[in-house]
Backbone bond lengths (Angstrom), bond angles and torsions (degrees), N, CA, C in turn:
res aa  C-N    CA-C-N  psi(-1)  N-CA   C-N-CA  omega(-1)  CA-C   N-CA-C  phi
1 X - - - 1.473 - - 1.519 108.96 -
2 X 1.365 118.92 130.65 1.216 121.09 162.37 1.522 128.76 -116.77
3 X 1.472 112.64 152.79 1.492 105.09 179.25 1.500 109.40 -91.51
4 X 2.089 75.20 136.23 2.141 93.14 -166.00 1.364 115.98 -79.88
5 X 1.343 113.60 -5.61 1.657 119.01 178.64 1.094 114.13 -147.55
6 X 1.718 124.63 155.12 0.961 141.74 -122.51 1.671 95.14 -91.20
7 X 1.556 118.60 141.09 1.788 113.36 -174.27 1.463 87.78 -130.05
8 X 1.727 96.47 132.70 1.551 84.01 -178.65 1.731 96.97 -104.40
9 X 1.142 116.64 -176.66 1.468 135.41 -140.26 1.326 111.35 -162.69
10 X 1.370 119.58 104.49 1.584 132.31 162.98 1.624 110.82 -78.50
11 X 1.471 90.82 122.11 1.915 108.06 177.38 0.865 96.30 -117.53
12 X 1.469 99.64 107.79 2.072 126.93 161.83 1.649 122.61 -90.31
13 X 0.929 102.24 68.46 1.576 115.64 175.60 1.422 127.34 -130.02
14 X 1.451 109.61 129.05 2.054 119.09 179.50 1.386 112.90 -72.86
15 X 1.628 113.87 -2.82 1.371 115.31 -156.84 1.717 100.92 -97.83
16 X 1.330 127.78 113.24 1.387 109.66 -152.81 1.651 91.67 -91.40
17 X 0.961 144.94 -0.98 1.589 143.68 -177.40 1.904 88.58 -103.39
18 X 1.034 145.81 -32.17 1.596 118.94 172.94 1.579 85.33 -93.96
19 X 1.317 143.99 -44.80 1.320 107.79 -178.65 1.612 129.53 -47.90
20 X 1.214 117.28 -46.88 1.409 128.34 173.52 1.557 115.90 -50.69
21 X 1.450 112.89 -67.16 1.653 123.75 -148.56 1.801 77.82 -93.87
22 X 1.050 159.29 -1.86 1.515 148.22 178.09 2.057 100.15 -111.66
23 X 1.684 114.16 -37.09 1.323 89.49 149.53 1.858 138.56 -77.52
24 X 1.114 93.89 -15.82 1.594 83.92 -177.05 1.840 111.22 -88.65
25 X 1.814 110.24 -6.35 1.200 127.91 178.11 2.045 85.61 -58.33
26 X 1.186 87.21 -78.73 1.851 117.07 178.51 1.416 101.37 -19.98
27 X 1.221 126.87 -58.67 1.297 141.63 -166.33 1.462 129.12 -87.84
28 X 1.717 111.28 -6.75 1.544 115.32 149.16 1.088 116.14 -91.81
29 X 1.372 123.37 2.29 1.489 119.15 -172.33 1.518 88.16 -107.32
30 X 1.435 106.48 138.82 1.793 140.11 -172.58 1.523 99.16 -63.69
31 X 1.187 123.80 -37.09 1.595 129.67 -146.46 2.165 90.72 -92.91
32 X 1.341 99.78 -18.91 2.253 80.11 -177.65 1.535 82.25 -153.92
33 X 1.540 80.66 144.26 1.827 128.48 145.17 1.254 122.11 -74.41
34 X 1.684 127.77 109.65 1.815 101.71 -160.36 2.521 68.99 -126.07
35 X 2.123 78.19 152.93 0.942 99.35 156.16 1.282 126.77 -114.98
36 X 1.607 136.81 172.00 1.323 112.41 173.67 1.444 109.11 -114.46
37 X 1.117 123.72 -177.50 1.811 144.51 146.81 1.065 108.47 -149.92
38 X 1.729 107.93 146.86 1.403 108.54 162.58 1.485 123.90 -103.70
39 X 1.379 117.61 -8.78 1.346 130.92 170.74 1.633 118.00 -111.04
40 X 1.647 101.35 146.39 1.266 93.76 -171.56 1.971 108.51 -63.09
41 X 1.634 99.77 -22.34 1.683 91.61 178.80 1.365 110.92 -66.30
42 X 0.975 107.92 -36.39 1.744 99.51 -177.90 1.546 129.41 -73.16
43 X 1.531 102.69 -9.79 1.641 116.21 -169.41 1.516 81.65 -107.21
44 X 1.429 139.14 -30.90 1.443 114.61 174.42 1.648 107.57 -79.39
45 X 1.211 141.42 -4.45 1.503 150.31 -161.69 1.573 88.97 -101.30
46 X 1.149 124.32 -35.08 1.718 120.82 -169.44 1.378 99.70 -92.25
47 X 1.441 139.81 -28.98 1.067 155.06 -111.10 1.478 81.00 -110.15
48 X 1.340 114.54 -67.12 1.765 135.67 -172.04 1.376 114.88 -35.06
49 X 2.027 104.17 -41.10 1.947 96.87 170.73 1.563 125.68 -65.16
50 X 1.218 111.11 11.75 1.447 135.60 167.49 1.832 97.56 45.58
51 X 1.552 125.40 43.93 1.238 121.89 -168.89 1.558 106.23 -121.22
52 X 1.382 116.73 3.13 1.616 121.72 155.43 1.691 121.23 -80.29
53 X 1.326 99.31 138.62 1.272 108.57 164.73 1.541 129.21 -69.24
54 X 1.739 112.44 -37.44 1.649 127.86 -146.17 1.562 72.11 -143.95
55 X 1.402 98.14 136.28 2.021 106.11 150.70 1.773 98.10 -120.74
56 X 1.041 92.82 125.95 1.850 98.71 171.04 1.629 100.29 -116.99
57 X 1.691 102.64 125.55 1.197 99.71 -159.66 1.688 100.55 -146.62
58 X 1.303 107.17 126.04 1.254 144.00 -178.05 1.971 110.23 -38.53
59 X 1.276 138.77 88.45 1.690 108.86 -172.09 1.464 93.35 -67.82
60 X 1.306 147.11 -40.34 1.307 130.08 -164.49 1.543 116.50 -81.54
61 X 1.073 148.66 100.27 1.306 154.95 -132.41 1.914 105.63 -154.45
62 X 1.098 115.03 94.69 1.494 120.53 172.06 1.761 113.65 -34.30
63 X 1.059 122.13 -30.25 1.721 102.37 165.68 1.444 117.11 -122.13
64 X 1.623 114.11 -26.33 1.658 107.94 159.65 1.352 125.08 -122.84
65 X 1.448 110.19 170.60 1.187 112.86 -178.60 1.670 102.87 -79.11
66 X 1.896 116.34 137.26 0.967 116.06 -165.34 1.858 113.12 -65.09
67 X 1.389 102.40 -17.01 1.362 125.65 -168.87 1.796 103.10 -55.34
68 X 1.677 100.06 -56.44 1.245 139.08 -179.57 1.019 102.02 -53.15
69 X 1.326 143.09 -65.57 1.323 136.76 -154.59 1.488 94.60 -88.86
70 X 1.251 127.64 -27.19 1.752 126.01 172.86 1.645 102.83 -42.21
71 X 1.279 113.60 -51.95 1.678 120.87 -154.05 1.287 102.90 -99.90
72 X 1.652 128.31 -6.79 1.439 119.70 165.28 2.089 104.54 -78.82
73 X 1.041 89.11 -38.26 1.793 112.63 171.67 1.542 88.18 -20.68
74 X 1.709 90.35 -91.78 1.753 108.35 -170.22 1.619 111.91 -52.33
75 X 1.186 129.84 -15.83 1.594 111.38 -167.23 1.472 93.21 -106.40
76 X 1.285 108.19 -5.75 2.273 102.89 166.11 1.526 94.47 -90.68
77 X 1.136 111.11 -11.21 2.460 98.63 167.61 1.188 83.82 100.50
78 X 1.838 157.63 21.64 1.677 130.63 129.00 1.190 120.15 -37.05
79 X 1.651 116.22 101.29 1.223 123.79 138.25 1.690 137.98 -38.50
80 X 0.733 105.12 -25.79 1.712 101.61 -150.02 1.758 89.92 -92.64
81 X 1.283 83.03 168.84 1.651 103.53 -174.98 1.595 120.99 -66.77
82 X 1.490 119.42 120.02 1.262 110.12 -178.32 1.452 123.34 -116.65
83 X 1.407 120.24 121.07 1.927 109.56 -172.33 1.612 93.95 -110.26
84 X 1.391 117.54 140.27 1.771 134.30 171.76 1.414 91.85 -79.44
85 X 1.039 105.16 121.27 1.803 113.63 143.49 1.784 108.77 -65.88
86 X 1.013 116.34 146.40 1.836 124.46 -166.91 1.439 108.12 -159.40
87 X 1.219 96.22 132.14 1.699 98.15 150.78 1.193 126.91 -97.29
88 X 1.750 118.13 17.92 1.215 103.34 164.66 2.266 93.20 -157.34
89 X 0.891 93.85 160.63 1.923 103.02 -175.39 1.007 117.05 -71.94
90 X 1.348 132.00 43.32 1.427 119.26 -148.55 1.460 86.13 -104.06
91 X 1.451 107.02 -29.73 1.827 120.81 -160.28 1.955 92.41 -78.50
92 X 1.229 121.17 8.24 1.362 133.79 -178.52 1.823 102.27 -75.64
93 X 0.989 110.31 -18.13 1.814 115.99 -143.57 1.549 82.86 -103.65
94 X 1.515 110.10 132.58 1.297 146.58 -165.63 1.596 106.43 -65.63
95 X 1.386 112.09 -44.91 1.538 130.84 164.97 1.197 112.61 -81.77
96 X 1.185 140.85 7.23 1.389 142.36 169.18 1.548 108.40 -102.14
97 X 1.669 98.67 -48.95 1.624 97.22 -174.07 1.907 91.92 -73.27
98 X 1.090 143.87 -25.31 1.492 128.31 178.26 1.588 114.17 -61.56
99 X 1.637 99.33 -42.38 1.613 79.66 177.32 1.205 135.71 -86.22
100 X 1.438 115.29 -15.74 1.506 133.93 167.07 1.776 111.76 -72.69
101 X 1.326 105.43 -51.57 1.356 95.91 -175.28 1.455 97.05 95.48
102 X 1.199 129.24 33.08 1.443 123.07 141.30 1.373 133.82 -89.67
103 X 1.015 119.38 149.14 2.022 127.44 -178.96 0.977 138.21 -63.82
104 X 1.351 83.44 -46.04 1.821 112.36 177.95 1.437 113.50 -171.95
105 X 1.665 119.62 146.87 1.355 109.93 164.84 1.127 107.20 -110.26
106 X 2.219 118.78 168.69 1.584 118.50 170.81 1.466 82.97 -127.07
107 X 1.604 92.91 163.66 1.524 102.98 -175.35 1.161 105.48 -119.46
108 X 1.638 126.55 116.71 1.215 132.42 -156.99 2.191 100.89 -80.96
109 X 1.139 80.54 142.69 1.291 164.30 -163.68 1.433 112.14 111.17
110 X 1.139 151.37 116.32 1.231 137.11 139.23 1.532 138.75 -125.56
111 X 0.802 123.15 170.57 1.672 123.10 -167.42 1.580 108.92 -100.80
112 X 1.567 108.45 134.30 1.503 113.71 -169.94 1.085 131.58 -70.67
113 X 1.538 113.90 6.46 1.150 106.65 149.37 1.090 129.50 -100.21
114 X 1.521 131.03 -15.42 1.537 116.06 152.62 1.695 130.29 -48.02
115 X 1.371 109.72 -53.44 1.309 111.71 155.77 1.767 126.90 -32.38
116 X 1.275 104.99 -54.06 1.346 121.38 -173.76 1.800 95.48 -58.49
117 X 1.083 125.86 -80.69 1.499 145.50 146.00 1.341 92.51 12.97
118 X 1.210 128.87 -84.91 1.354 145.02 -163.56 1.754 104.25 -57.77
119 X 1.034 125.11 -65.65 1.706 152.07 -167.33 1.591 88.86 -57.20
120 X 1.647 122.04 -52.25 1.353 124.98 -177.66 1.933 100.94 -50.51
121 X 1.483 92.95 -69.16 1.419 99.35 -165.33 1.573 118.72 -73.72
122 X 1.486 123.59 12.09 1.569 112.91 167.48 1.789 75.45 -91.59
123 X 1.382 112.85 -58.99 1.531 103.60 -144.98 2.092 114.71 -52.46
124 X 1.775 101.59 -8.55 1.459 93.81 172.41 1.271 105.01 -81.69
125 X 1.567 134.54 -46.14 1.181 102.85 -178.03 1.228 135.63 -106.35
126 X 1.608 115.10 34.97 1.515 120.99 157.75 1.793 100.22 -75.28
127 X 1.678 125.44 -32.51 1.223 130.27 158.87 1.513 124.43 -34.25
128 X 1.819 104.85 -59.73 1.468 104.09 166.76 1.548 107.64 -62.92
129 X 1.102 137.84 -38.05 1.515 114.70 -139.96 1.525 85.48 -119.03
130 X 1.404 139.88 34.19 1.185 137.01 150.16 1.756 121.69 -87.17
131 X 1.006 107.74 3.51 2.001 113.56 156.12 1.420 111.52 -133.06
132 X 1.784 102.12 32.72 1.772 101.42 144.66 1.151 124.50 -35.11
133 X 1.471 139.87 132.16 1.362 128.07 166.77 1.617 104.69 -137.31
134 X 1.521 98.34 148.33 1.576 112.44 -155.83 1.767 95.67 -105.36
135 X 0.839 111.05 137.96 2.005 112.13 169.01 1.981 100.91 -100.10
136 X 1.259 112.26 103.18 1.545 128.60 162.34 1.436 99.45 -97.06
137 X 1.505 133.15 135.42 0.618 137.77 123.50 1.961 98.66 80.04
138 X 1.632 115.32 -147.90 1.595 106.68 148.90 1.148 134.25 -78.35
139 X 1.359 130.60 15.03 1.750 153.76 169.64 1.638 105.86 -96.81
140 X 1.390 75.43 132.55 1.548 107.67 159.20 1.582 108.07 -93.44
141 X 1.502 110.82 121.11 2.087 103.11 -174.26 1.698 78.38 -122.60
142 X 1.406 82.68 130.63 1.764 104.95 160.34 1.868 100.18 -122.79
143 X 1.534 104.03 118.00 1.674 113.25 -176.31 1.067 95.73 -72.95
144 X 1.622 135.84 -63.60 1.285 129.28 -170.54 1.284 107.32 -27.28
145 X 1.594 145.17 -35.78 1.756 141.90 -128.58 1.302 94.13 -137.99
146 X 1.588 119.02 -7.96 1.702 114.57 -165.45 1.372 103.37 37.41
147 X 1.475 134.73 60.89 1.437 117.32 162.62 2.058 93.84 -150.65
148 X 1.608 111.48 158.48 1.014 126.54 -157.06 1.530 88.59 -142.08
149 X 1.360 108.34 122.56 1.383 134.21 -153.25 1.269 91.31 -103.26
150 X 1.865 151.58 139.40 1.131 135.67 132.42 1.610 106.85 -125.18
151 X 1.261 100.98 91.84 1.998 129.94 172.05 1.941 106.23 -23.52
152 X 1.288 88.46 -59.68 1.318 105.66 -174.17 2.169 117.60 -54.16
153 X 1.202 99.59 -55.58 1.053 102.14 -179.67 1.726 123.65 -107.77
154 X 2.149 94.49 16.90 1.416 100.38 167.11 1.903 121.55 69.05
155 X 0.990 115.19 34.26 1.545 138.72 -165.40 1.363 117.09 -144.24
156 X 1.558 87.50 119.46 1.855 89.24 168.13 1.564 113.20 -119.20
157 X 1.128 109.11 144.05 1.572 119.54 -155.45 1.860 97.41 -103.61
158 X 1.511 141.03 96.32 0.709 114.42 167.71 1.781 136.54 -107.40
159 X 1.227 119.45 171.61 1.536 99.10 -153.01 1.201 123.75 -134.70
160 X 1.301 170.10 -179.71 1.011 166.70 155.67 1.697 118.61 -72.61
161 X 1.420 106.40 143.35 1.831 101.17 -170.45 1.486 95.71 -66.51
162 X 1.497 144.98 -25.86 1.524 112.53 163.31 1.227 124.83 -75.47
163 X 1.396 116.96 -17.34 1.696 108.26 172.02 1.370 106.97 -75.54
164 X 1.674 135.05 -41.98 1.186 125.73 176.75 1.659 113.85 -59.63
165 X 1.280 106.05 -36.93 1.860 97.33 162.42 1.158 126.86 -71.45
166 X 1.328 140.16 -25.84 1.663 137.08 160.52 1.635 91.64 -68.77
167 X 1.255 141.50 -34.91 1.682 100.10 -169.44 2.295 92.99 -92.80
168 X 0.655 83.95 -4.45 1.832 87.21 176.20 1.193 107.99 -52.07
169 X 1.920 85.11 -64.34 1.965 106.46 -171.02 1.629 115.94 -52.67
170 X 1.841 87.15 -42.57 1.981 101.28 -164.85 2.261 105.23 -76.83
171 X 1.247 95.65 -18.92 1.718 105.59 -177.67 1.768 98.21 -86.76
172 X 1.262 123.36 -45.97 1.285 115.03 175.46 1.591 114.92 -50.56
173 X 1.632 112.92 -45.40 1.614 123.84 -160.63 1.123 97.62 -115.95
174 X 1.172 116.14 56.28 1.778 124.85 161.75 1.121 137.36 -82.71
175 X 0.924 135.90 114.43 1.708 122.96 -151.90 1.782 109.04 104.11
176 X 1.157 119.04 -16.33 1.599 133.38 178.72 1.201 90.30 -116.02
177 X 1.928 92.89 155.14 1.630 110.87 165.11 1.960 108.54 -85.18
178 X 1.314 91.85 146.13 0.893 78.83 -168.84 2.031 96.40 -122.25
179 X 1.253 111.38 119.07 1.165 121.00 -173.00 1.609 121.04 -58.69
180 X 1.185 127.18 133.81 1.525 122.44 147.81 1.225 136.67 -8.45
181 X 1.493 101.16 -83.24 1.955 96.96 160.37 1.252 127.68 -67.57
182 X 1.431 107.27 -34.13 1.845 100.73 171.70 1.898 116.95 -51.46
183 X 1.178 102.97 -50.46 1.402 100.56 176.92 1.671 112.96 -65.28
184 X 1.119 121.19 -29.58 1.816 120.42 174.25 1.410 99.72 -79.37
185 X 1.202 126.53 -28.95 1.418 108.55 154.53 1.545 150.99 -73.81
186 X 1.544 84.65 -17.29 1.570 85.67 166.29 1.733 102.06 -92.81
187 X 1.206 116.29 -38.79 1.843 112.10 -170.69 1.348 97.26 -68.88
188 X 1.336 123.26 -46.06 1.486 96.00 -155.83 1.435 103.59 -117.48
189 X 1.075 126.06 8.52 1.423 140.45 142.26 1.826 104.46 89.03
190 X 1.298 137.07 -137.71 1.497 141.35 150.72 1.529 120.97 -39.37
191 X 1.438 108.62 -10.01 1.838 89.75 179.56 1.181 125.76 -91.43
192 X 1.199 101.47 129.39 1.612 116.69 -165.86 1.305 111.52 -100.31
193 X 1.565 127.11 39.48 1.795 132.04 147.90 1.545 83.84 -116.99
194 X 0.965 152.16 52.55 1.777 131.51 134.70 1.415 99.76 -114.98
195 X 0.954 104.08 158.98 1.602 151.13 -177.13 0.905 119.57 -134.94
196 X 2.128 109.51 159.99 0.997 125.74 177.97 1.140 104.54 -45.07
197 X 1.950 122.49 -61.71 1.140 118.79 -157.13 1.749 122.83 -65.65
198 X 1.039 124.55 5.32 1.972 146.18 141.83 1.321 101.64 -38.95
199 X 2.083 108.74 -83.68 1.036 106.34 -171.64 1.794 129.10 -33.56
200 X 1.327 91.73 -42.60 1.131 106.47 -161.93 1.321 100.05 -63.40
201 X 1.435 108.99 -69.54 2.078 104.55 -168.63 1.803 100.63 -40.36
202 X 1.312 102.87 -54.25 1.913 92.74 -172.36 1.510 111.00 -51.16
203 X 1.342 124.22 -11.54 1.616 118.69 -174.85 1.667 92.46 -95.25
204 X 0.792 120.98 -16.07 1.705 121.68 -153.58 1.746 86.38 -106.41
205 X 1.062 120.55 -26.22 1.577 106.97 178.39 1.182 115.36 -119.62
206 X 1.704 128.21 -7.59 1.606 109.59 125.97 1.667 131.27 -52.86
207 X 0.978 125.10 -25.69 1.489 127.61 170.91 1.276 112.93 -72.29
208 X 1.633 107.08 -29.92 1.738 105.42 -179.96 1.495 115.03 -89.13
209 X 1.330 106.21 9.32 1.230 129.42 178.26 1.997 116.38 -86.38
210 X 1.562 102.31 -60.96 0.858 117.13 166.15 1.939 119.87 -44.58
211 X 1.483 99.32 -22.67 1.434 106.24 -162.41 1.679 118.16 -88.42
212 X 1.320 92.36 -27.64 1.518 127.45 -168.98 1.423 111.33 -79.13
């Protein structure tokens, strides 16, 4: 199976010889649009228009750790599939990719068509699993659509990408407590002007949501 239209692709790398000769690799091939960065601040600043498919991302990075900027990625709500470039497999480990929030790693040196291989097969099944739908309550929540379906009483609930990430976070860790700061840390990631009292209005106006 191949992908029939074009996925574009953020390349996060300091290394200006794999940035160059791995984008213009990227860029004769029909199937992606690649952008670049050379810093992890600037590949998380591009990252935010949430309009990539693939992040290919550098672990050695002149101001962050590539690890680091993987898991600020996910706690601003990036979906899309992310593989570390590495010089070593460590980013391979099942408990590593959970807490970072990476996809997959390659271990540099590698050849473009393994990569390619790889980039093909996250990007099919972020394809399948992009009309996931969650059962809350009498709603059907699809995150991809930010909207909350209730069939029964003919209503669609729609929501904001931080309310669709608190019920993401709170539907994943169900059955667990789920703490105050832990959840402002995964939604709102490193910024340090939110507060509890944030959390709170977004919980208080999903409920006023539900009501409405």
């Amino acid at each position: 199976m191949t992908i029939t239209s074009e996925k574009i692709v953020l390349l996060i790398t300091a290394d200006d010889l794999l940035r160059d000769t791995l984008g213009e690799q990227l860029k004769l091939n029909d199937e992606f649009l690649t952008k670049t960065a050379g810093t992890g601040a600037e590949g998380l600043e591009l990252s935010k228009s949430g309009s990539f498919d693939l992040i290919l991302l550098d672990a050695n990075l002149p101001d962050l750790d590539g690890r680091d900027v993987c898991k600020r990625m996910r706690r601003y709500g990036l979906m899309a599939p992310i593989i570390i470039l590495t010089d070593q497999n460590s980013a391979a480990d099942p408990i590593l990719r959970t807490l970072t929030g990476v996809n997959d790693s390659v271990t540099k040196p590698f050849k473009l068509a393994t990569l390619l291989d790889r980039m093909r097969s996250h990007l099919r099944k972020q394809e399948l699993g992009a009309d996931e739908v969650f059962s809350i309550g009498p709603y059907s929540f699809q995150p991809s659509m930010k909207l909350m379906v209730d069939e029964l009483r003919n209503r669609k609930v729609r929501l904001t990408e931080k309310e669709a990430a608190i019920l993401t976070y709170l539907y994943r860790t169900r059955g667990r407590i789920a703490k105050r700061e832990t959840l402002l840390d995964e939604v709102w990631g490193y910024n340090a002007t939110v507060t509890t009292h944030t959390l709170e209005t977004h919980v208080y106006r999903l409920r006023q949501k539900d009501r409405t």
